[in-house]
C-alpha positions as a LaTeX table, in Angstrom:
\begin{tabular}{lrrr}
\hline
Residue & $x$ (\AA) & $y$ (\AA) & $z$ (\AA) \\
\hline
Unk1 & 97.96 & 69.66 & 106.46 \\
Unk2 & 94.89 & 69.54 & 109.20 \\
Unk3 & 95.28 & 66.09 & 109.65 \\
Unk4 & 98.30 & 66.20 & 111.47 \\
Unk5 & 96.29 & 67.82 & 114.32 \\
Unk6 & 96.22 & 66.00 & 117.58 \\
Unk7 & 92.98 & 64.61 & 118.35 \\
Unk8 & 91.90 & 66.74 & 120.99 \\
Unk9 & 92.84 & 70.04 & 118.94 \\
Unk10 & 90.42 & 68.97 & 116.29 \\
Unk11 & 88.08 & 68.21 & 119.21 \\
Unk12 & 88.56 & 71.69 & 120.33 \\
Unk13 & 87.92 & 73.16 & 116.69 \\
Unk14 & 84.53 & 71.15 & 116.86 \\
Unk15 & 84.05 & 72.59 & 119.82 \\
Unk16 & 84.53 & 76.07 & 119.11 \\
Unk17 & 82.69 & 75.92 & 115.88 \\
Unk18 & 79.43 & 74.21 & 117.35 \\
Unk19 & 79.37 & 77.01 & 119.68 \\
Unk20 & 79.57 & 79.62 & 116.87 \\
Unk21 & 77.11 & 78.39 & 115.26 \\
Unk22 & 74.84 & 78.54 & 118.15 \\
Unk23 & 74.68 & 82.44 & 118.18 \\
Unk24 & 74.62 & 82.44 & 114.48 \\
Unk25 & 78.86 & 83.79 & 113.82 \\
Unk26 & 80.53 & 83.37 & 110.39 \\
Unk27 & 83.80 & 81.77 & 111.53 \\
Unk28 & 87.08 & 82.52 & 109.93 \\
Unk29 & 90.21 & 81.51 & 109.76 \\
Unk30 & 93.23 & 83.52 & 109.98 \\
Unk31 & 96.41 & 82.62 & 108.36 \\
Unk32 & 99.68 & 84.81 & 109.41 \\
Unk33 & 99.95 & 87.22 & 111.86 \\
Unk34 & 102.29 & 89.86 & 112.88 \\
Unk35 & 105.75 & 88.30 & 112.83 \\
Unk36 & 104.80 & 85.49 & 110.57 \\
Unk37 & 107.12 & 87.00 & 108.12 \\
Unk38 & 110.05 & 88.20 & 109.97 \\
Unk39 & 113.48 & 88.14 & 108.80 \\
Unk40 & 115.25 & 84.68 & 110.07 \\
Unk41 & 111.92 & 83.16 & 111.36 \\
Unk42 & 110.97 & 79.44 & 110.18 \\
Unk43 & 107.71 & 80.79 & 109.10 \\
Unk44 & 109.19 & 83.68 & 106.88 \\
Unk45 & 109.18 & 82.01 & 103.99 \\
Unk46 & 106.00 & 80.01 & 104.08 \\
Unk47 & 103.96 & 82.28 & 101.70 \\
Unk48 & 106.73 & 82.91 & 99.07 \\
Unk49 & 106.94 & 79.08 & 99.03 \\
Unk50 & 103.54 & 78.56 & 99.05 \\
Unk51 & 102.85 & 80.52 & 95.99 \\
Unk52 & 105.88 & 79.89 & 94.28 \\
Unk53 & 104.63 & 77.57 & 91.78 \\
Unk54 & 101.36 & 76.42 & 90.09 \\
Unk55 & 101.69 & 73.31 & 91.89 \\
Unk56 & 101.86 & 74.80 & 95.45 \\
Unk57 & 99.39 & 76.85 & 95.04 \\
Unk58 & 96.88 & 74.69 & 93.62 \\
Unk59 & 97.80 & 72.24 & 96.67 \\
Unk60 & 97.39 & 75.28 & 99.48 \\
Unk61 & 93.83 & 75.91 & 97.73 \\
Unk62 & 93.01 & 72.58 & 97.93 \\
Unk63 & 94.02 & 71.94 & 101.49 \\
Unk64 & 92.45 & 74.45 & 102.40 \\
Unk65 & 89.22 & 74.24 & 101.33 \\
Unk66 & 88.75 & 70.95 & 102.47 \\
Unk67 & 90.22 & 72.18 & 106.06 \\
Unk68 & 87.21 & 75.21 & 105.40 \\
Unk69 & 84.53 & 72.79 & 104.98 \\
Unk70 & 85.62 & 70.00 & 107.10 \\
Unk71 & 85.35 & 72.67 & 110.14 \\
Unk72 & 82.87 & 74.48 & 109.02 \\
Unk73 & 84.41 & 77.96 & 108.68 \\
Unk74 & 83.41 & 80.57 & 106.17 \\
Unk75 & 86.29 & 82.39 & 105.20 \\
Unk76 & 90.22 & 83.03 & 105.57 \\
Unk77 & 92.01 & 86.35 & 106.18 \\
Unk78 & 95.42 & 86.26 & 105.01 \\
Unk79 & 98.06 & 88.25 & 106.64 \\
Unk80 & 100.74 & 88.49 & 104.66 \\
Unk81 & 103.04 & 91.78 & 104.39 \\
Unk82 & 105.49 & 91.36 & 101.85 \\
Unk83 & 107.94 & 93.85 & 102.31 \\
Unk84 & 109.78 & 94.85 & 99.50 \\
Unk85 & 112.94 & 97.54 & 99.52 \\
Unk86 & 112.24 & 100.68 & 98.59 \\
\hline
\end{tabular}
């Protein structure tokens, strides 16, 4: 997935990272966000696919981890609401 970047986006995550690290931050990466899942949005159903099977997930994981180390960050917060009908 990360590889797709352009060049000078993953020059900016060095970038931002180095200078993190410099005054000694835990950097994290946030996945989602507040409309992430709306109704008729392309992103809405990225989680529900993501998860959907065994495969998927254990791709996500793995994509993500190596994006986590390759960049140095120490953690992810997921937003994902999944609204459900009451």
């Amino acid at each position: 997935m990360h590889r797709r970047c352009l060049p000078s986006a993953v020059g900016n995550y060095t970038k931002l990272i180095h200078s993190i690290l410099i005054y000694n931050s835990l950097p994290q990466v946030a996945l989602g966000g507040w409309t992430f899942n709306d109704n008729g949005t392309a992103t809405q159903p990225v989680f529900s696919d993501m998860v959907s099977t065994q495969a998927n997930r254990q791709k996500f994981i793995q994509n993500l981890f190596s994006f986590l180390r390759e960049f140095a960050f120490d953690g992810v917060d997921f937003d994902w609401v999944k609204v459900t009908a009451l």
